[in-house]
Backbone as CSV, one residue per row, in Angstrom:
resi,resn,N_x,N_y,N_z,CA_x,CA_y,CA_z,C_x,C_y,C_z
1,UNK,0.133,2.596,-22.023,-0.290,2.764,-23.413,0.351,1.723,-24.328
2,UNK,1.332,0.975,-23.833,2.000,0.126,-24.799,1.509,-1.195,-25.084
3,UNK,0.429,-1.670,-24.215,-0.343,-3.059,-24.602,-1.574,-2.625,-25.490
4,UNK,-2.198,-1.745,-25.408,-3.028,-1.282,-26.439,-2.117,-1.315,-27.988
5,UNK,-0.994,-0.601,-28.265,-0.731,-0.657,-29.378,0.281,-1.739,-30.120
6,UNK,0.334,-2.546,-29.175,1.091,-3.922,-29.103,-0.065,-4.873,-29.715
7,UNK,-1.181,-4.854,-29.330,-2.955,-5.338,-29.654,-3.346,-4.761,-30.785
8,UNK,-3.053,-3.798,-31.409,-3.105,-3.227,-32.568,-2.784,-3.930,-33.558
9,UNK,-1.329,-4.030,-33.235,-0.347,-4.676,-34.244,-0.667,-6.037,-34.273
10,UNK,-0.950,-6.842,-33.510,-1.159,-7.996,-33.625,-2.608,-8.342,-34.587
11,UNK,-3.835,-7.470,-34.303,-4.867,-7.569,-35.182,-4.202,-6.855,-36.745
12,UNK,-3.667,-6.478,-37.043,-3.268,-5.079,-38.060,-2.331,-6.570,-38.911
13,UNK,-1.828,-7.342,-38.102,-0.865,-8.298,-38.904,-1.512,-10.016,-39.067
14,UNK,-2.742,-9.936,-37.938,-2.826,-11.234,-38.241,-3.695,-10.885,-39.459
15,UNK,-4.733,-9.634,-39.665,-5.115,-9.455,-40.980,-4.313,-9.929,-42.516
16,UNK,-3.283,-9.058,-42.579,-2.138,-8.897,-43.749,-1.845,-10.842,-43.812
17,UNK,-1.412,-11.831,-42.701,-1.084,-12.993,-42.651,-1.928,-13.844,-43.237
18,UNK,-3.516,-13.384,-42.621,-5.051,-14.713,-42.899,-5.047,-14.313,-44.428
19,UNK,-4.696,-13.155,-45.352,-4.572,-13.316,-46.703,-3.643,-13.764,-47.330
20,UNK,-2.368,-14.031,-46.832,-1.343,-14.877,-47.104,-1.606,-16.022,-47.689
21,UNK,-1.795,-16.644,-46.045,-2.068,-18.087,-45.744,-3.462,-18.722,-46.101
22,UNK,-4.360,-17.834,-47.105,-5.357,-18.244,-47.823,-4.948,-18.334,-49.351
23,UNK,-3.818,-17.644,-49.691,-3.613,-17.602,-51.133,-2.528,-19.098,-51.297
24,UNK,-1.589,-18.874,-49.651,-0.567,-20.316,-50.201,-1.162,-21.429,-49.802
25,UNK,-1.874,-21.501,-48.784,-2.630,-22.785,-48.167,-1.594,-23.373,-47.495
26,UNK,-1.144,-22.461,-46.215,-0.588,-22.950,-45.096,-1.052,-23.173,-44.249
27,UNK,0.108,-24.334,-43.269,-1.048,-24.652,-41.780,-0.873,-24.153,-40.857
28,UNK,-1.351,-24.437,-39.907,-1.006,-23.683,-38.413,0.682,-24.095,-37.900
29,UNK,1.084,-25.492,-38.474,2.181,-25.552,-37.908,3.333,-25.618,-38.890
30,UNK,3.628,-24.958,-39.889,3.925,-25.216,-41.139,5.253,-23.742,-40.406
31,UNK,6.671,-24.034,-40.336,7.858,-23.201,-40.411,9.101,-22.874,-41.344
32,UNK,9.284,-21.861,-41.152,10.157,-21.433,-42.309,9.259,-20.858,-43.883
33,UNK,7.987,-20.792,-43.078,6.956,-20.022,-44.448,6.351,-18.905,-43.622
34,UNK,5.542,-18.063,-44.600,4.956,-17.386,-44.354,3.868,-17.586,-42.744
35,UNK,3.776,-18.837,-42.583,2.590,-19.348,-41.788,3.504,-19.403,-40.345
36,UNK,4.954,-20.019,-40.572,5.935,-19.967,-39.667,6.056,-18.579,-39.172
37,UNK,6.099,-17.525,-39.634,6.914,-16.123,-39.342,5.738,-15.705,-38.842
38,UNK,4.356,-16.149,-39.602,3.672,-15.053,-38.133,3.784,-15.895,-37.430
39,UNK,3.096,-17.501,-36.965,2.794,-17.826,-35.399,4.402,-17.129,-34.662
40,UNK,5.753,-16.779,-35.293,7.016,-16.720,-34.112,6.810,-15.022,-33.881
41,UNK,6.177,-14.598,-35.168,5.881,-12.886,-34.738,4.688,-12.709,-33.676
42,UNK,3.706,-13.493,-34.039,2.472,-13.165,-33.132,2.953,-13.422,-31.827
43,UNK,3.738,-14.544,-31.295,4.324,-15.336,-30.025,5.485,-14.179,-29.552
44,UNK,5.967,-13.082,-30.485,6.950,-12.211,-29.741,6.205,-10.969,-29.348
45,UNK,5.289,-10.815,-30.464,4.403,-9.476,-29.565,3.843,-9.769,-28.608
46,UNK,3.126,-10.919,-28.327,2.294,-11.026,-27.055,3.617,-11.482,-25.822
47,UNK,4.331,-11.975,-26.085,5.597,-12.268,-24.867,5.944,-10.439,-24.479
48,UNK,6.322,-9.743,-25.565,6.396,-7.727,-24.835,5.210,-7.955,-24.543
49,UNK,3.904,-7.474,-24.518,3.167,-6.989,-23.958,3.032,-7.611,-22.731
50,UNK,3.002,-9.113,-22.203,3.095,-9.375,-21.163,4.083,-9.122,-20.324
51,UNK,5.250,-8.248,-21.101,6.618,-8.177,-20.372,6.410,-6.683,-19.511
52,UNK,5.752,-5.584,-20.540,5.599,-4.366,-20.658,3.949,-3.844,-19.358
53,UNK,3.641,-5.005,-18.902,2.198,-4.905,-18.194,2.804,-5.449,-16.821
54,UNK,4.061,-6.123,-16.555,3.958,-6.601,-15.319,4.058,-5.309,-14.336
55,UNK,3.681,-5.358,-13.037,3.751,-4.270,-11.492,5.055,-4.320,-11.843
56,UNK,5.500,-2.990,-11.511,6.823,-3.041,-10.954,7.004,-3.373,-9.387
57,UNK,8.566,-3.336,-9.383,8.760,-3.870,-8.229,8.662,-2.632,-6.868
58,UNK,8.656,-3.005,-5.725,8.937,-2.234,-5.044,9.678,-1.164,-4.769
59,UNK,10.255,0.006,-5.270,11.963,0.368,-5.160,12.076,1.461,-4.004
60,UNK,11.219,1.767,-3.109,11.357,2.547,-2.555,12.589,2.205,-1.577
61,UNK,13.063,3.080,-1.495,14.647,2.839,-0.547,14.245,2.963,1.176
62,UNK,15.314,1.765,1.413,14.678,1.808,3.285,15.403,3.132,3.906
63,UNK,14.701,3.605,4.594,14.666,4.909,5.814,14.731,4.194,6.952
64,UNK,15.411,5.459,7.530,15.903,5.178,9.074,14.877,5.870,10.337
65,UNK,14.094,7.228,9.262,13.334,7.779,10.380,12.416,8.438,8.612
66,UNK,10.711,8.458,9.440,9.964,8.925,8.756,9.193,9.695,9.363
67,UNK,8.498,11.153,8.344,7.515,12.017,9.039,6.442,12.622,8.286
68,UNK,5.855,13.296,8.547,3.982,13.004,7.708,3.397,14.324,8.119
69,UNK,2.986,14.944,7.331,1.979,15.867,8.282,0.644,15.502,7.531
70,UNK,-0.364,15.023,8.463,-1.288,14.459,7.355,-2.852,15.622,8.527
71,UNK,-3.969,14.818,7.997,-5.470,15.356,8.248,-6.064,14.826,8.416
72,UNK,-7.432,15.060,8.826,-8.955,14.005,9.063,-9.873,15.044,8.532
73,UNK,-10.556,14.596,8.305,-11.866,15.334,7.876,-12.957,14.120,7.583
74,UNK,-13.454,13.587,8.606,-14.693,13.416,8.468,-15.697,12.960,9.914
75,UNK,-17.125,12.334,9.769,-18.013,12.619,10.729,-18.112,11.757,11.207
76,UNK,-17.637,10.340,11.107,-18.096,9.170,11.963,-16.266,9.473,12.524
77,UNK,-15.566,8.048,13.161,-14.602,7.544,13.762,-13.491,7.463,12.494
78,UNK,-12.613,7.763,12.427,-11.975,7.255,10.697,-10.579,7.207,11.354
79,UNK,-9.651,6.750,10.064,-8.811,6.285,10.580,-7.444,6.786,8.970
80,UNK,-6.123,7.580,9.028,-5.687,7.075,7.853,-4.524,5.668,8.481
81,UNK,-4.113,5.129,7.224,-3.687,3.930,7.162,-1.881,3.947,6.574
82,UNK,-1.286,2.688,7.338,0.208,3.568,6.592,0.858,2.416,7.003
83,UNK,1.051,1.690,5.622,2.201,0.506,5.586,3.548,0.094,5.956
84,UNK,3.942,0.032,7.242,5.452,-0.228,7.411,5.982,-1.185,7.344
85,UNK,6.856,-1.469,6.048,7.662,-2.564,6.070,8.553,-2.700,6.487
86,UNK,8.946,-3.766,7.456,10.382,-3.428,8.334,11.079,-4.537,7.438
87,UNK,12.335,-3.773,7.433,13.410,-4.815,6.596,14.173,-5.233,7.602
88,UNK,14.185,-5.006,8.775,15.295,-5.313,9.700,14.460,-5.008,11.157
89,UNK,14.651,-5.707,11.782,14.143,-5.896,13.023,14.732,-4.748,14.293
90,UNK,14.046,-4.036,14.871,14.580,-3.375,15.812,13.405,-2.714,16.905
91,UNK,13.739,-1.773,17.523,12.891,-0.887,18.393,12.067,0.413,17.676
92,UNK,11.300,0.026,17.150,10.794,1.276,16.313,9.841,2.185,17.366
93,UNK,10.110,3.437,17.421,9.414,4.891,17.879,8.399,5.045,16.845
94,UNK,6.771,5.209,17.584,6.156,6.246,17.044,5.224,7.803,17.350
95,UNK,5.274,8.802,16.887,5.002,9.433,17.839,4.315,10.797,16.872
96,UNK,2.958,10.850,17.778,2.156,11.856,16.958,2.357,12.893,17.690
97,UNK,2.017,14.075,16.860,2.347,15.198,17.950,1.116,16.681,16.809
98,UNK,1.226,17.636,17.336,0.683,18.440,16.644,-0.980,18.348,16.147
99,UNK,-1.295,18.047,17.287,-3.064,17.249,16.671,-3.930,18.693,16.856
100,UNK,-4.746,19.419,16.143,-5.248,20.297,16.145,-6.866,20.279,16.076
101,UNK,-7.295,20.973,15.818,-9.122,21.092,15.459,-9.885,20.154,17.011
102,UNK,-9.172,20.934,18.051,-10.317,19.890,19.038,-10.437,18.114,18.819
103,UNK,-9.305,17.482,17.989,-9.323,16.410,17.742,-9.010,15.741,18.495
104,UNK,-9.691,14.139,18.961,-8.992,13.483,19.931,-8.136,12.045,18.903
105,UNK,-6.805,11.903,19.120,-6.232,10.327,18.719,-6.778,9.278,19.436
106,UNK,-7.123,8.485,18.426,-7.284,6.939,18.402,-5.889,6.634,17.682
107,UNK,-5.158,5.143,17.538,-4.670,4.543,16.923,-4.240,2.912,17.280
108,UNK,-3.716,2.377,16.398,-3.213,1.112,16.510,-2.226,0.712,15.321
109,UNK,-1.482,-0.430,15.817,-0.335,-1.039,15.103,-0.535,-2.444,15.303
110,UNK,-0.533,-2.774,13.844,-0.947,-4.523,13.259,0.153,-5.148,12.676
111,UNK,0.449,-6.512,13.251,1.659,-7.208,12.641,0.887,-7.692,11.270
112,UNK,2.299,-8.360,10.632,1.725,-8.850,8.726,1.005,-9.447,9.179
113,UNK,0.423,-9.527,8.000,-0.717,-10.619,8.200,-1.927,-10.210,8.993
114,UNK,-2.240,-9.266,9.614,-3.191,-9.282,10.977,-4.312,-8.198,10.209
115,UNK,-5.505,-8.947,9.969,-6.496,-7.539,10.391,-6.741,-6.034,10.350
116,UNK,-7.083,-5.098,9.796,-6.840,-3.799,10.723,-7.901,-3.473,11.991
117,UNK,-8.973,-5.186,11.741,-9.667,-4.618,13.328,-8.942,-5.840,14.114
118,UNK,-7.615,-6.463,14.063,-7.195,-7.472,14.751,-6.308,-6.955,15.911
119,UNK,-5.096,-7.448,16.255,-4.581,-7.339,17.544,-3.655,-6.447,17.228
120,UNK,-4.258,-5.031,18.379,-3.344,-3.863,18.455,-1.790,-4.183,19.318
121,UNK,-1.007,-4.216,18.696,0.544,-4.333,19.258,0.974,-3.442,20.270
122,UNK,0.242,-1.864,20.505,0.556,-1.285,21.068,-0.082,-1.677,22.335
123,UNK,-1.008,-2.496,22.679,-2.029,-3.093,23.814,-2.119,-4.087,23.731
124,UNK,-2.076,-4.815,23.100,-2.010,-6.140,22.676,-3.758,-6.622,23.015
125,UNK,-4.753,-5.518,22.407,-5.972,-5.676,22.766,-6.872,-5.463,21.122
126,UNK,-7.983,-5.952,21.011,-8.844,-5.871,19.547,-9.235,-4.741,19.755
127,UNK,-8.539,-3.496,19.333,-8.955,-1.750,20.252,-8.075,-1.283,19.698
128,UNK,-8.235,0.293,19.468,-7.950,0.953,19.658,-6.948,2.039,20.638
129,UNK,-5.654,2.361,20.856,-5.446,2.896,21.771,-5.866,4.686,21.868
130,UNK,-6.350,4.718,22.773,-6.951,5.950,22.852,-6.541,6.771,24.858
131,UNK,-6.045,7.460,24.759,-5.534,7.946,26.347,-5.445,9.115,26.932
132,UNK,-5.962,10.198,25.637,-5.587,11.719,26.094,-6.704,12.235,25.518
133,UNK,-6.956,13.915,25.653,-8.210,14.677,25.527,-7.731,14.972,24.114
134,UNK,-8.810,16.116,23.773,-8.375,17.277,22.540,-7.150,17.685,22.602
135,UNK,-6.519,17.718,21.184,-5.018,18.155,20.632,-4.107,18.032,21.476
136,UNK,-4.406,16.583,22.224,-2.979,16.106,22.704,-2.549,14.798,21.849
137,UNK,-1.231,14.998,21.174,0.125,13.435,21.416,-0.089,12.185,21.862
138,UNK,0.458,11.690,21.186,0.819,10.310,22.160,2.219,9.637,21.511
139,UNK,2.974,8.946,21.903,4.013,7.994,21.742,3.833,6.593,22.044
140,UNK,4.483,5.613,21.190,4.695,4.690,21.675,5.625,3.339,21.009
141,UNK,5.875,2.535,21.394,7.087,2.014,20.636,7.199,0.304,20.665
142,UNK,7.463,-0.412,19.748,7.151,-1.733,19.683,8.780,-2.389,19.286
143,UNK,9.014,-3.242,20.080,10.376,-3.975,19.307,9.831,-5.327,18.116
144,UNK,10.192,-4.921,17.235,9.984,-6.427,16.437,10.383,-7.161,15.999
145,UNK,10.328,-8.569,16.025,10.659,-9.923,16.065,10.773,-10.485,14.706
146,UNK,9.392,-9.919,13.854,9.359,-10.378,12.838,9.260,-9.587,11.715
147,UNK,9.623,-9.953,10.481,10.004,-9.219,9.151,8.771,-9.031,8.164
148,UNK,8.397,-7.735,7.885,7.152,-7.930,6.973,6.422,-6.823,7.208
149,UNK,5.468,-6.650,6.505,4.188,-5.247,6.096,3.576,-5.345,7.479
150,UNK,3.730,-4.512,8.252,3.225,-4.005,9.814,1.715,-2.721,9.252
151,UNK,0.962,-2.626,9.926,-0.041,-1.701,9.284,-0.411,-0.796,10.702
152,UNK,-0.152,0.611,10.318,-0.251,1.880,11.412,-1.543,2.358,10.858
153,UNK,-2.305,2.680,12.051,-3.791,3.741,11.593,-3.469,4.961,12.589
154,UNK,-4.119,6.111,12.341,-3.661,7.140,12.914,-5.273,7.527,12.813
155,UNK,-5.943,7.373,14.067,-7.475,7.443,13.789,-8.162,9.131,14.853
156,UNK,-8.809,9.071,14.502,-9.559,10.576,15.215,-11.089,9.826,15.401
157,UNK,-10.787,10.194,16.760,-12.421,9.728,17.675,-13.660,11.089,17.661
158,UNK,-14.634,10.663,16.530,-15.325,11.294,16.113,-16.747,12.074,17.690
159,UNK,-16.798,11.327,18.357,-17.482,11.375,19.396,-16.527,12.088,20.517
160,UNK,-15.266,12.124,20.656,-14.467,12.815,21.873,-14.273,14.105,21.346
161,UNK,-14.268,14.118,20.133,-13.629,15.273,18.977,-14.920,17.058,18.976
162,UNK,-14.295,17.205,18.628,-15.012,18.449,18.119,-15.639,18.767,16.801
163,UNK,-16.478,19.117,15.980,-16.365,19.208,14.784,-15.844,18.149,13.973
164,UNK,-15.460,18.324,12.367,-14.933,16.993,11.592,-13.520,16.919,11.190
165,UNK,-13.102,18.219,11.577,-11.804,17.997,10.591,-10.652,18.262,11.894
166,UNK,-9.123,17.580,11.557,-8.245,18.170,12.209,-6.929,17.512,11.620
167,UNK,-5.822,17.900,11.876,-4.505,17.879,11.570,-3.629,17.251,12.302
168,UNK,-2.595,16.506,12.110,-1.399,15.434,12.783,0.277,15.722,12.584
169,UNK,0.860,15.241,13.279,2.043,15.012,12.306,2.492,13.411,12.653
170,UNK,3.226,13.032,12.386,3.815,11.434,12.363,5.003,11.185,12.490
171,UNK,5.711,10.860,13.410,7.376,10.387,12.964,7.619,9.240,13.392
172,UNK,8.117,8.414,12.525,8.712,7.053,13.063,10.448,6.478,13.317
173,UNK,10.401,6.337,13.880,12.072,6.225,14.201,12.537,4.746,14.520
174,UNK,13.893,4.406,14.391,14.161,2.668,14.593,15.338,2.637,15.988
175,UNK,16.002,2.213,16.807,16.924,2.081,17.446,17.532,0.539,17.191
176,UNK,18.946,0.304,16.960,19.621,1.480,16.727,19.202,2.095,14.964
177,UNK,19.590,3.513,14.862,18.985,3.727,14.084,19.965,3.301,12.259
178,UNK,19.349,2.765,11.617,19.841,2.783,10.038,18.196,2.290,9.053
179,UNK,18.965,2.813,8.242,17.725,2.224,6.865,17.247,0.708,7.094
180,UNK,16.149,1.121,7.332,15.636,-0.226,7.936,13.980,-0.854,7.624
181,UNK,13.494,0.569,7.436,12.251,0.185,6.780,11.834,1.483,5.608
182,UNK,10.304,0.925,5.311,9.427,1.884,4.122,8.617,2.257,4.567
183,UNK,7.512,2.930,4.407,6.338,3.952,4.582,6.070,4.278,3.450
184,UNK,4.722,3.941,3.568,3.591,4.181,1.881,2.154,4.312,2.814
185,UNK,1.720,5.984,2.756,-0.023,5.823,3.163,-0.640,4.566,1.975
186,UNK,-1.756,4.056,2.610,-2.789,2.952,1.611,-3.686,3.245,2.003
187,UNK,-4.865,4.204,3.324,-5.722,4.746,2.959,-5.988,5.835,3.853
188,UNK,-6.992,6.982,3.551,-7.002,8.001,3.670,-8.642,8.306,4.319
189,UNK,-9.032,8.776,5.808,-10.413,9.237,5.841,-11.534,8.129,6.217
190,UNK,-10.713,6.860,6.087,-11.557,5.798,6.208,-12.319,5.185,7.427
191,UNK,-13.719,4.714,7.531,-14.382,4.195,8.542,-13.357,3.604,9.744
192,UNK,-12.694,3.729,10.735,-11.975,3.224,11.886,-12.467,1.691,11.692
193,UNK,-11.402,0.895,11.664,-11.884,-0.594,11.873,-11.587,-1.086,13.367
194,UNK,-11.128,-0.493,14.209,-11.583,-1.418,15.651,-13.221,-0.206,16.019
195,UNK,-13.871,-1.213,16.057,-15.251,-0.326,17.112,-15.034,0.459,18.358
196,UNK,-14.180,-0.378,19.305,-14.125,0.298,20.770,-12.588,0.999,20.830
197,UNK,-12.300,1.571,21.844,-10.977,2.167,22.548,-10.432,1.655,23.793
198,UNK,-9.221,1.987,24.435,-9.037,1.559,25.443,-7.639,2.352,25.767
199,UNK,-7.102,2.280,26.954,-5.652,2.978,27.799,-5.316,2.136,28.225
200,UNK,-4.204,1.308,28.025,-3.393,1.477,26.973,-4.338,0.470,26.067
């Protein structure tokens, strides 16, 4: 709400100024007058509002182990989505468990930079890993090399599955273990981006 009324003020004053600077006949670059004090006022409101609009920064604090109880609900292949930033390189655990509604797991794990229909880390294949029936688990675990936004899908195979909807849980773990990374879902229910499956 604060660049709206930051934009206010700036129309609200360059008004009060353009009658000023019509009665004294100042110029645009004319300081220490009336013509001076707005261009350094107009130049400080718009410097806050650009100050007051930037993203904040990241602040979420690194974790050592993370857990989720999340859902699916829908009719084609879908997938939710879940950003891990590793701040520190190690053996990270992941491991679903608790899958309910006749649901079968799909999933995959994408280094930065990669795709979410690009190269699954857990297979090192353009796929999906997919290996067990209805409301079973899976585990699996990647050491990493490199530093940066890793991308997890936690997908439900609409065709192995039963019905549309079903339930998960998620935990991720590091060895050895300390605060080491973040976790932020980024999407929810969405079309599966690898087409096929595979073991492993």
């Amino acid at each position: 709400m604060e660049k709206p009324i930051l934009i206010l003020s700036i129309v609200f004053f360059l008004n009060i100024f353009s009658n000023c600077k019509y009665q004294l006949g100042c110029n645009a670059g004319d300081v220490g007058s009336i013509c001076g004090i707005e261009n350094e006022y107009i130049k400080s409101l718009v410097n806050s509002a650009n100050t007051n609009t930037k993203s904040p920064a990241n602040t979420l604090p690194p974790i050592s182990s993370y857990s989720f109880s999340g859902d699916w609900n829908c009719s084609v292949n879908c997938q939710d989505v879940f950003e891990v930033d590793v701040l520190t390189n190690g053996n990270y655990s992941f491991n679903v468990s608790s899958v309910t509604n006749s649901s079968v797991l799909r999933w995959s794990f994408m280094a930065p930079a990669i795709p979410l229909n690009g190269t699954n880390l857990f297979n090192s294949l353009t796929n999906d890993t997919m290996c067990y029936g209805q409301d079973i688990g899976d585990n699996r675990s990647y050491s990493t090399s490199a530093l940066g936004k890793y991308q997890l899908t936690i997908g439900r195979d609409y065709g192995a599955s039963a019905g549309t909807q079903g339930t998960y849980n998620l935990s991720i773990t590091i060895s050895p273990s300390s605060p080491s990374f973040t976790v932020v879902q980024t999407q929810n229910d969405t079309a599966s981006s690898h087409t096929t499956t595979s073991c492993p």
